[in-house]
C-alpha positions as CSV (number, residue, x, y, z in Angstrom):
1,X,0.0,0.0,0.0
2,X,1.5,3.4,-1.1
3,X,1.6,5.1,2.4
4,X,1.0,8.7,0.8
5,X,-2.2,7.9,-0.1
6,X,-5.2,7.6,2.0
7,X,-6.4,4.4,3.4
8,X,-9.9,3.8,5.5
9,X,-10.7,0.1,6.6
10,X,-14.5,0.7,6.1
11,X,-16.3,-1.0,4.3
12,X,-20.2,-1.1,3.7
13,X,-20.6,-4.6,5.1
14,X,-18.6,-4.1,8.2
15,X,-19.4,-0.7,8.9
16,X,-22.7,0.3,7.6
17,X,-26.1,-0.3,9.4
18,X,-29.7,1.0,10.1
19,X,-29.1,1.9,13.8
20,X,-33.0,1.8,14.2
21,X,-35.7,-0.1,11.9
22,X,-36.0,1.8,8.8
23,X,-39.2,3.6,7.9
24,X,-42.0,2.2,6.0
25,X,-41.8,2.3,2.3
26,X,-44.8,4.9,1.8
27,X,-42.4,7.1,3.8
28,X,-39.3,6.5,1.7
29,X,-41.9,6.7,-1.8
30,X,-42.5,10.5,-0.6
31,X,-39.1,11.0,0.2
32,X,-38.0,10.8,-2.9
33,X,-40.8,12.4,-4.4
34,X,-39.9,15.6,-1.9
35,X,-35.9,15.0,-3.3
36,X,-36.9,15.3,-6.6
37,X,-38.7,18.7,-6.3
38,X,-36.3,19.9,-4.1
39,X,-33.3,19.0,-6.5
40,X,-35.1,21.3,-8.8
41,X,-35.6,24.1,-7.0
42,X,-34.2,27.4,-6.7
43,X,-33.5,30.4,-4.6
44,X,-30.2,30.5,-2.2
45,X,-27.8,27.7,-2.2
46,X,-28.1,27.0,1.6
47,X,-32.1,26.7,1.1
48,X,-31.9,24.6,-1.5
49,X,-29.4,22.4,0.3
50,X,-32.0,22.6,3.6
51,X,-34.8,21.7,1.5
52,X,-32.8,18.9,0.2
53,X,-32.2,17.5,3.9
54,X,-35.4,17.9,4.3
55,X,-37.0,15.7,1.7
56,X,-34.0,13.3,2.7
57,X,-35.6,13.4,6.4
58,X,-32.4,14.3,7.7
59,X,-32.3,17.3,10.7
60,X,-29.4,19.6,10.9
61,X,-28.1,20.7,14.8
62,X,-25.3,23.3,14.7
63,X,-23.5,23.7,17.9
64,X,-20.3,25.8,19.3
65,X,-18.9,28.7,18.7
66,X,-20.3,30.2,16.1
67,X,-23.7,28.2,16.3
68,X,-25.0,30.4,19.3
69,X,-25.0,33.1,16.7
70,X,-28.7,33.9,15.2
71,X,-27.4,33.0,12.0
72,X,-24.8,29.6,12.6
73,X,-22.0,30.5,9.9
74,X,-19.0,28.1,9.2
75,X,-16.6,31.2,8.4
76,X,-14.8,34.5,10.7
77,X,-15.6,38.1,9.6
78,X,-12.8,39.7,7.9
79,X,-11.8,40.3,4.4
80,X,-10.5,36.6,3.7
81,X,-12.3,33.3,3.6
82,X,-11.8,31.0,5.8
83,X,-10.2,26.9,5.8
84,X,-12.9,25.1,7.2
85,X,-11.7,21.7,8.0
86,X,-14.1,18.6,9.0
87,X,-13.7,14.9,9.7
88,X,-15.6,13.5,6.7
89,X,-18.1,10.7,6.9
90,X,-20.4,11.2,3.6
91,X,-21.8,12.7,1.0
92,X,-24.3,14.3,3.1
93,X,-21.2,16.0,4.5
94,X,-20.8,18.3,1.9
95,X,-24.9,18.9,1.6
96,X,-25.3,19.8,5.3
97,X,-22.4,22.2,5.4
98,X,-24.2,23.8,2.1
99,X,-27.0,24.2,4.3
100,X,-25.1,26.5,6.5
101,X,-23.6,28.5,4.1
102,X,-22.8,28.7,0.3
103,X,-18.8,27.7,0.8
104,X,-16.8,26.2,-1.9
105,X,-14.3,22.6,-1.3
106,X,-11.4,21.2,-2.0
107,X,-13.1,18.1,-3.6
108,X,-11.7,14.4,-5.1
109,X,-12.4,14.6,-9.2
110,X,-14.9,11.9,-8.6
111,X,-17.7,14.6,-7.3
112,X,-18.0,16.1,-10.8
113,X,-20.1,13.1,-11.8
114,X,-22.1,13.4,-8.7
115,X,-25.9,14.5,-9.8
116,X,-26.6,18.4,-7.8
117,X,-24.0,18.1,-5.7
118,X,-21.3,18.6,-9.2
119,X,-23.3,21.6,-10.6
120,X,-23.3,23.3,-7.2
121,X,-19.8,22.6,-6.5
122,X,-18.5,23.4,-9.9
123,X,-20.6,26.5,-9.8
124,X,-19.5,28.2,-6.2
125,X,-15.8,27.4,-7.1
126,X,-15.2,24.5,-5.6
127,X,-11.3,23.2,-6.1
128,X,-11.5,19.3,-7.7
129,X,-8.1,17.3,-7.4
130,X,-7.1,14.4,-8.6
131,X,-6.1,12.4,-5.1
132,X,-4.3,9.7,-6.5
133,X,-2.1,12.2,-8.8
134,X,0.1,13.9,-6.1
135,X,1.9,15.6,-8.1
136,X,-1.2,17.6,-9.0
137,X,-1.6,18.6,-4.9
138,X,0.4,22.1,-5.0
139,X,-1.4,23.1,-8.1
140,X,-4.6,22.8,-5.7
141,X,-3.3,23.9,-2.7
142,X,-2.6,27.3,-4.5
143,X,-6.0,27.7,-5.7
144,X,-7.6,26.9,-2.5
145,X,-5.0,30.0,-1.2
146,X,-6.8,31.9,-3.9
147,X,-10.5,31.1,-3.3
148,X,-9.1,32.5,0.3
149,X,-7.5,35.5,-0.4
150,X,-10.4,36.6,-2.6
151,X,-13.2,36.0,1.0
152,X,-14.6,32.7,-0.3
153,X,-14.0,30.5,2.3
154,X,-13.8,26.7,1.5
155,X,-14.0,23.1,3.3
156,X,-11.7,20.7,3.2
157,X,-11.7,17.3,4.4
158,X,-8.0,16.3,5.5
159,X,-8.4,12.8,6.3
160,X,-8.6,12.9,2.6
161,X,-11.4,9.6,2.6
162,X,-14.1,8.5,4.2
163,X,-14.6,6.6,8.0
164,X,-17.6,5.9,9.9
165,X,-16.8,6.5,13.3
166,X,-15.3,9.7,15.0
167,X,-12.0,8.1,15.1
168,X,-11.1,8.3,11.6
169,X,-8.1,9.1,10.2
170,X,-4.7,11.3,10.2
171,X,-5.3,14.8,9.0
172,X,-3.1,15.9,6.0
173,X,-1.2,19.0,6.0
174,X,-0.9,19.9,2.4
175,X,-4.3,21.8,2.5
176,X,-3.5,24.0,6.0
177,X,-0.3,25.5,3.8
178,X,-3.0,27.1,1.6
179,X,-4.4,28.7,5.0
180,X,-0.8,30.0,5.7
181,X,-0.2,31.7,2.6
182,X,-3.4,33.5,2.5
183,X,-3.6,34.3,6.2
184,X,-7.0,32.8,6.9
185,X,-8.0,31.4,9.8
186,X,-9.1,28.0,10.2
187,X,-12.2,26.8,11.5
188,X,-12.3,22.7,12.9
189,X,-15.7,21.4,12.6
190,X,-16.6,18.0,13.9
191,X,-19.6,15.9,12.1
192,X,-21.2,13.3,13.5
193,X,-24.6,11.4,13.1
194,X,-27.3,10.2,14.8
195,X,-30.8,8.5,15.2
196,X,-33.0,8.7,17.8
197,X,-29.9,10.0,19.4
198,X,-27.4,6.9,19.3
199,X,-24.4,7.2,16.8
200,X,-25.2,6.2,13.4
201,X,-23.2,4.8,10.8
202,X,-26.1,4.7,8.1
203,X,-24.8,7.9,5.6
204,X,-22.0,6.3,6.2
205,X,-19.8,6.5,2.2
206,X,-17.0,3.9,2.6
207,X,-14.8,1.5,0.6
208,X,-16.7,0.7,-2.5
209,X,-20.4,1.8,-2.0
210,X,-21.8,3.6,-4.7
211,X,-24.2,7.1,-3.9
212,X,-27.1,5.4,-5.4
213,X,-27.0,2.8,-2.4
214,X,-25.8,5.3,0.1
215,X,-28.7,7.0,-0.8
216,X,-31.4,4.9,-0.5
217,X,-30.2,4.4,3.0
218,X,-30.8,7.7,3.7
219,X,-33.8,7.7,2.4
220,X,-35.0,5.2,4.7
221,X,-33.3,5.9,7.6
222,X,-35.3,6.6,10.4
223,X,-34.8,9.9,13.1
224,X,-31.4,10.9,11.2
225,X,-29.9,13.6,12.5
226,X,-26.4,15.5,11.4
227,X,-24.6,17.4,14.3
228,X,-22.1,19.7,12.8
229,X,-20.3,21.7,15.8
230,X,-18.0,24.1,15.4
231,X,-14.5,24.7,17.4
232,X,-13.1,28.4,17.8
233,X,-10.9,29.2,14.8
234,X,-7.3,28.7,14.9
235,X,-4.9,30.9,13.8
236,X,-2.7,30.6,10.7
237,X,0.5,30.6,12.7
238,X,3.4,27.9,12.7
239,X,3.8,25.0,10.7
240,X,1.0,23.0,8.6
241,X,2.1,19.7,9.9
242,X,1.3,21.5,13.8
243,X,-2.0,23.0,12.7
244,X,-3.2,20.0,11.1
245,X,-2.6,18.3,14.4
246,X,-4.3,20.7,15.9
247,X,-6.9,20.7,14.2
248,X,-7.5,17.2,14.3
249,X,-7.3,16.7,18.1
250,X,-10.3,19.4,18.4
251,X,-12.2,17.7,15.5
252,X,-12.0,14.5,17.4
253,X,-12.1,15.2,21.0
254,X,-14.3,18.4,21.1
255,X,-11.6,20.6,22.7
256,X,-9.9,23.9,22.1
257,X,-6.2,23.8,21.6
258,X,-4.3,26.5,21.1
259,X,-1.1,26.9,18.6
């Protein structure tokens, strides 16, 4: 195994389960019926992502920081974007941050043939890289650094795949250099998901599942609920390998720690 690429251990069948007995299929039939008008829809992008939750059944709970706000917002005020980084668990990632505000990502080239989610992206300047072409990474990196220094701010996953739990993996420092040279701060935010409020593993996008089947567990998942909270912004001070560290330890443990 290359050890500069990104390795989870998930896989649907040993990772993947209805936490709670799905609902009925007369709930999931007007599930997708709601997706369907939803996907269509216009008016702001974080309403149209919330309406898409919605049909999906799926709540949204923003806590910390920034969440006691009236208005929950991922970035800080200030004339550059900010690096949002966030353990990633699924697809539904990317459409519940969306919900919260129209940010762009740094995403793997596979999202542009994702339906919605690839016209959005493409069109709010989302970064696509190629994540098995490293040599490609500082090509991205810069234009993340640019999306930064012109006040779009933009999410990055750094464990650079998948997990289901809230262990997950190492976070990658290539994408906190882009912070760094633009001077934005950057913002951990930890993801997690629920039902009936047990952790779920049901959204759950791992080894080789394919969206169409993620998906349809979503659509009949019962009580799922995504809790995105959000850790006091770090400073773009030191090294990328210390602020990735950094980061990480508040993603997974909940805690401020200071650079």
């Amino acid at each position: 195994m290359n050890p500069y690429r990104a390795y989870s251990p998930c896989t649907p069948a040993g990772c993947v389960r209805h936490g709670v007995p799905p609902v009925p299929a007369s709930v999931t039939a007007r599930r997708v019926a709601a997706l369907v008008r939803a996907l269509g829809s216009g008016g702001p992008l974080p309403v149209r992502a919330a309406d898409v939750l919605a049909a999906l059944g799926v709540t949204i709970d923003v806590t910390g920081v920034a969440g006691a706000a009236p208005a929950p917002a991922l970035s800080e005020p200030g004339p550059v974007g900010t690096l949002i980084v966030a353990n990633h668990r699924s697809w539904l990632d990317i459409v519940g941050l969306l919900s919260i505000e129209p940010v762009a990502f740094l995403a793997k080239r596979e999202v542009e043939s994702w339906p919605w989610v690839s016209s959005i992206a493409s069109r709010h300047g989302t970064v696509f890289v190629d994540r098995w072409a490293l040599r490609t990474l500082p090509e991205a990196v810069s234009a993340v650094a640019d999306r930064l220094r012109s006040g779009r701010s933009v999410v990055v996953f750094p464990e650079a795949t998948t997990f289901c739990s809230d262990k997950g993996g190492r976070f990658r420092p290539a994408a906190f250099q882009a912070a760094l040279d633009a001077g934005a701060p950057i913002r951990p935010v930890s993801l997690s998901y629920r039902q009936r409020g047990r952790e779920s593993t049901v959204p759950a996008f791992v080894g080789d599942d394919t969206l169409a089947r993620s998906m349809a567990r979503v659509l009949r998942a019962d009580d799922l609920s995504l809790r995105v909270h959000l850790h006091p912004a770090l400073e773009p001070l030191g090294d990328r390998r210390e602020l990735a560290c950094q980061a990480q330890r508040a993603v997974t443990s909940g805690e401020r720690v200071d650079v």
